[in-house]
C-alpha positions as CSV (number, residue, x, y, z in Angstrom):
1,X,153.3,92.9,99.0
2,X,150.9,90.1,98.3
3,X,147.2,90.4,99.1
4,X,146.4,88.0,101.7
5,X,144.3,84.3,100.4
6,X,140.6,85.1,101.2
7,X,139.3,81.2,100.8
8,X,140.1,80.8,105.0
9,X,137.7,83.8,105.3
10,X,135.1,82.8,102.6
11,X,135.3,79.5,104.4
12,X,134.9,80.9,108.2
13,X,131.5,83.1,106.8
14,X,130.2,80.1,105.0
15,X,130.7,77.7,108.2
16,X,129.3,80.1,110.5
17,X,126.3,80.2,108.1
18,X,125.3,77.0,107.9
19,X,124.6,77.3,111.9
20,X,123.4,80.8,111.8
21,X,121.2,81.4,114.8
22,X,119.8,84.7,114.0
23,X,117.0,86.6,112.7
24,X,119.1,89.6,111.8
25,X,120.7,90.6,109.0
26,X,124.3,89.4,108.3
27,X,125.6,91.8,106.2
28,X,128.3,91.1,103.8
29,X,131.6,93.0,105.0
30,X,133.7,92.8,101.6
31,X,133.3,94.4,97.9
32,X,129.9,95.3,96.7
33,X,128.8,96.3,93.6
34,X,127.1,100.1,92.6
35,X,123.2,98.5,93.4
36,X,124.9,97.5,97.2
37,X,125.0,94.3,96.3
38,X,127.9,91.8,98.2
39,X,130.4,90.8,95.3
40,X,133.0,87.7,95.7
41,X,135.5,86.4,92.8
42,X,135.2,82.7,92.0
43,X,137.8,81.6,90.4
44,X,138.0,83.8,86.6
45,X,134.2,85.1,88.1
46,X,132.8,87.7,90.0
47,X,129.3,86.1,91.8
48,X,126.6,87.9,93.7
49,X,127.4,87.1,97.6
50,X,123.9,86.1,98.8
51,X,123.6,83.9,95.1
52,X,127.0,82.4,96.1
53,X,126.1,81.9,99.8
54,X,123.2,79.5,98.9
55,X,125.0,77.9,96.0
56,X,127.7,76.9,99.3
57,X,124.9,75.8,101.1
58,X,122.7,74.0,99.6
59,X,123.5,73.7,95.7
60,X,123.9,75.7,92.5
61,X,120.3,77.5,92.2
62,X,118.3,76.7,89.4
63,X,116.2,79.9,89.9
64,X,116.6,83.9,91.3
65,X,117.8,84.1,94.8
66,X,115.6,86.5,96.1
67,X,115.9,88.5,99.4
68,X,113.2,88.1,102.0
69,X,114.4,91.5,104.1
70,X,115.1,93.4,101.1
71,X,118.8,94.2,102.3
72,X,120.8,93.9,99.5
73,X,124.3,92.9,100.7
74,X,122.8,90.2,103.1
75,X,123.8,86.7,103.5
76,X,122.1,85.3,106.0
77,X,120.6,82.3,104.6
78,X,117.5,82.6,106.7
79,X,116.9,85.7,104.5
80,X,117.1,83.9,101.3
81,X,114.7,82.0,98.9
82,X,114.4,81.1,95.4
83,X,111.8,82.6,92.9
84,X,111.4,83.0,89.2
85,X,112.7,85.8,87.2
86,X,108.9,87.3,86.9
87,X,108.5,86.7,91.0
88,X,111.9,88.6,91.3
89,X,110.4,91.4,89.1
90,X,107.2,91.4,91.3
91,X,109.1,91.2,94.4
92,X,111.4,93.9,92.9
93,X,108.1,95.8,91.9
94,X,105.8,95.3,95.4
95,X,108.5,96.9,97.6
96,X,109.1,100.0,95.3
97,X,112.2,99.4,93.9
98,X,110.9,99.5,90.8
99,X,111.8,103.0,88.8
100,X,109.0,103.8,86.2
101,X,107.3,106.6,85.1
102,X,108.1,110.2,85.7
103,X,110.8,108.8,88.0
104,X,112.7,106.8,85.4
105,X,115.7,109.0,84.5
106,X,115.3,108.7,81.1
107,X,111.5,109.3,81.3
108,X,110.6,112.3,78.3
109,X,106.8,112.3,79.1
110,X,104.8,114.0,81.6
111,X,100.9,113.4,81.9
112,X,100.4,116.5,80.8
113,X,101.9,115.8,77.8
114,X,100.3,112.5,77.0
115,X,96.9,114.7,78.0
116,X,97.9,117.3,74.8
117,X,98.7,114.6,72.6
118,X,95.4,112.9,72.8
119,X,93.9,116.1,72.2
120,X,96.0,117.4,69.6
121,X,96.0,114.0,67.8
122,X,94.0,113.5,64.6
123,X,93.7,110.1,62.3
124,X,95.4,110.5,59.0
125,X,96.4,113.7,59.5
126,X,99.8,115.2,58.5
127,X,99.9,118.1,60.9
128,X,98.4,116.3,64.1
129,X,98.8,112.6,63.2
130,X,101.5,110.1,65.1
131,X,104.6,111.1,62.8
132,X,103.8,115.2,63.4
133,X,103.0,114.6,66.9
134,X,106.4,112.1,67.6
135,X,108.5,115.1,65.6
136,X,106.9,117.9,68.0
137,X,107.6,116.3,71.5
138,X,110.8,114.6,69.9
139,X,109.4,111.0,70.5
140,X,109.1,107.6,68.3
141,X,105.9,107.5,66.0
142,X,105.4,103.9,67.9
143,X,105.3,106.1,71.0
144,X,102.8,108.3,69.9
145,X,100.8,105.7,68.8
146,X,100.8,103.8,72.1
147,X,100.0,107.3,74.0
148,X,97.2,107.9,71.5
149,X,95.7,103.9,71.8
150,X,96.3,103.8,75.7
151,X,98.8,101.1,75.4
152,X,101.1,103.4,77.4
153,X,100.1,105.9,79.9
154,X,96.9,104.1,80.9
155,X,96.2,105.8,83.5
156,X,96.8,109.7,82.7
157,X,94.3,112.0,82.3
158,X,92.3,111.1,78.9
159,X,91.9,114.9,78.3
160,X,91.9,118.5,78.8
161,X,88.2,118.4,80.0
162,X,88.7,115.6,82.2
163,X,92.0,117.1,83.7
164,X,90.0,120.6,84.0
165,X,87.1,118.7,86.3
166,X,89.8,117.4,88.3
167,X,91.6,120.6,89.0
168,X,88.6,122.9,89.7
């Protein structure tokens, strides 16, 4: 059995786009990809819906296509506007979509743990200097470095005695 030709369809959602009449959300009601995303094949490729919606409608984007209401498998061009890739991260960042921190999956570091590295850490010193410190909390020297120079972790606790003020 043949799968049916989706161009009349694509064609139908594109037309009734170009006259949408609605505030709403029109959400994409076909494949979407693990970040909820609408996906349609184009030929050999596989586009993002909304980025494909506004190519359709009003040419091939030379920026981000960015999503006013933050609903990811929207197309309703109303929705839609263009931005750079650093507004898109801001964007992406300013509605807390952002993972970072002790929230990233991968993250190793607590702020009490940057707090005992600043106070354990010593200039020069093979016991309690950046390579020591990066093989006891199984991190990279550069890491250890950054913690120790606030490059990283600006804003943790700066030490013990500080962190003991704000706890009493």
């Amino acid at each position: 059995m043949s799968k049916p030709d989706r161009k009349p369809l694509w064609d139908a959602l594109v037309e009734a786009m170009r006259n949408v009449n609605t505030d709403g959300c029109v959400v994409w009601p076909f494949a979407t990809d693990r970040d909820g995303y609408g996906r349609i094949r184009v030929g050999r490729y596989t586009n993002l819906a909304h980025r494909q919606m506004w190519t359709e409608l009003f040419g091939e984007p030379d920026l981000c296509v960015l999503h006013r209401c933050d609903n990811r498998p929207c197309v309703n061009p109303r929705h839609l506007f263009l931005g750079t890739n650093q507004e898109n991260t801001a964007d992406r960042v300013a509605k807390k979509r952002s993972v970072h921190g002790t929230s990233h999956p991968q993250c190793k570091i607590t702020p009490e743990i940057v707090a005992q590295i600043r106070e354990e850490y010593v200039f020069g010193s093979r016991t309690y200097g950046t390579f020591a410190l990066a093989r006891k909390y199984n991190l990279h020297q550069t890491t250890v470095w950054d913690i120790v120079n606030r490059v990283i972790w600006k804003d943790a606790l700066h030490d013990s005695a500080l962190s003991a003020e704000v706890s009493i």
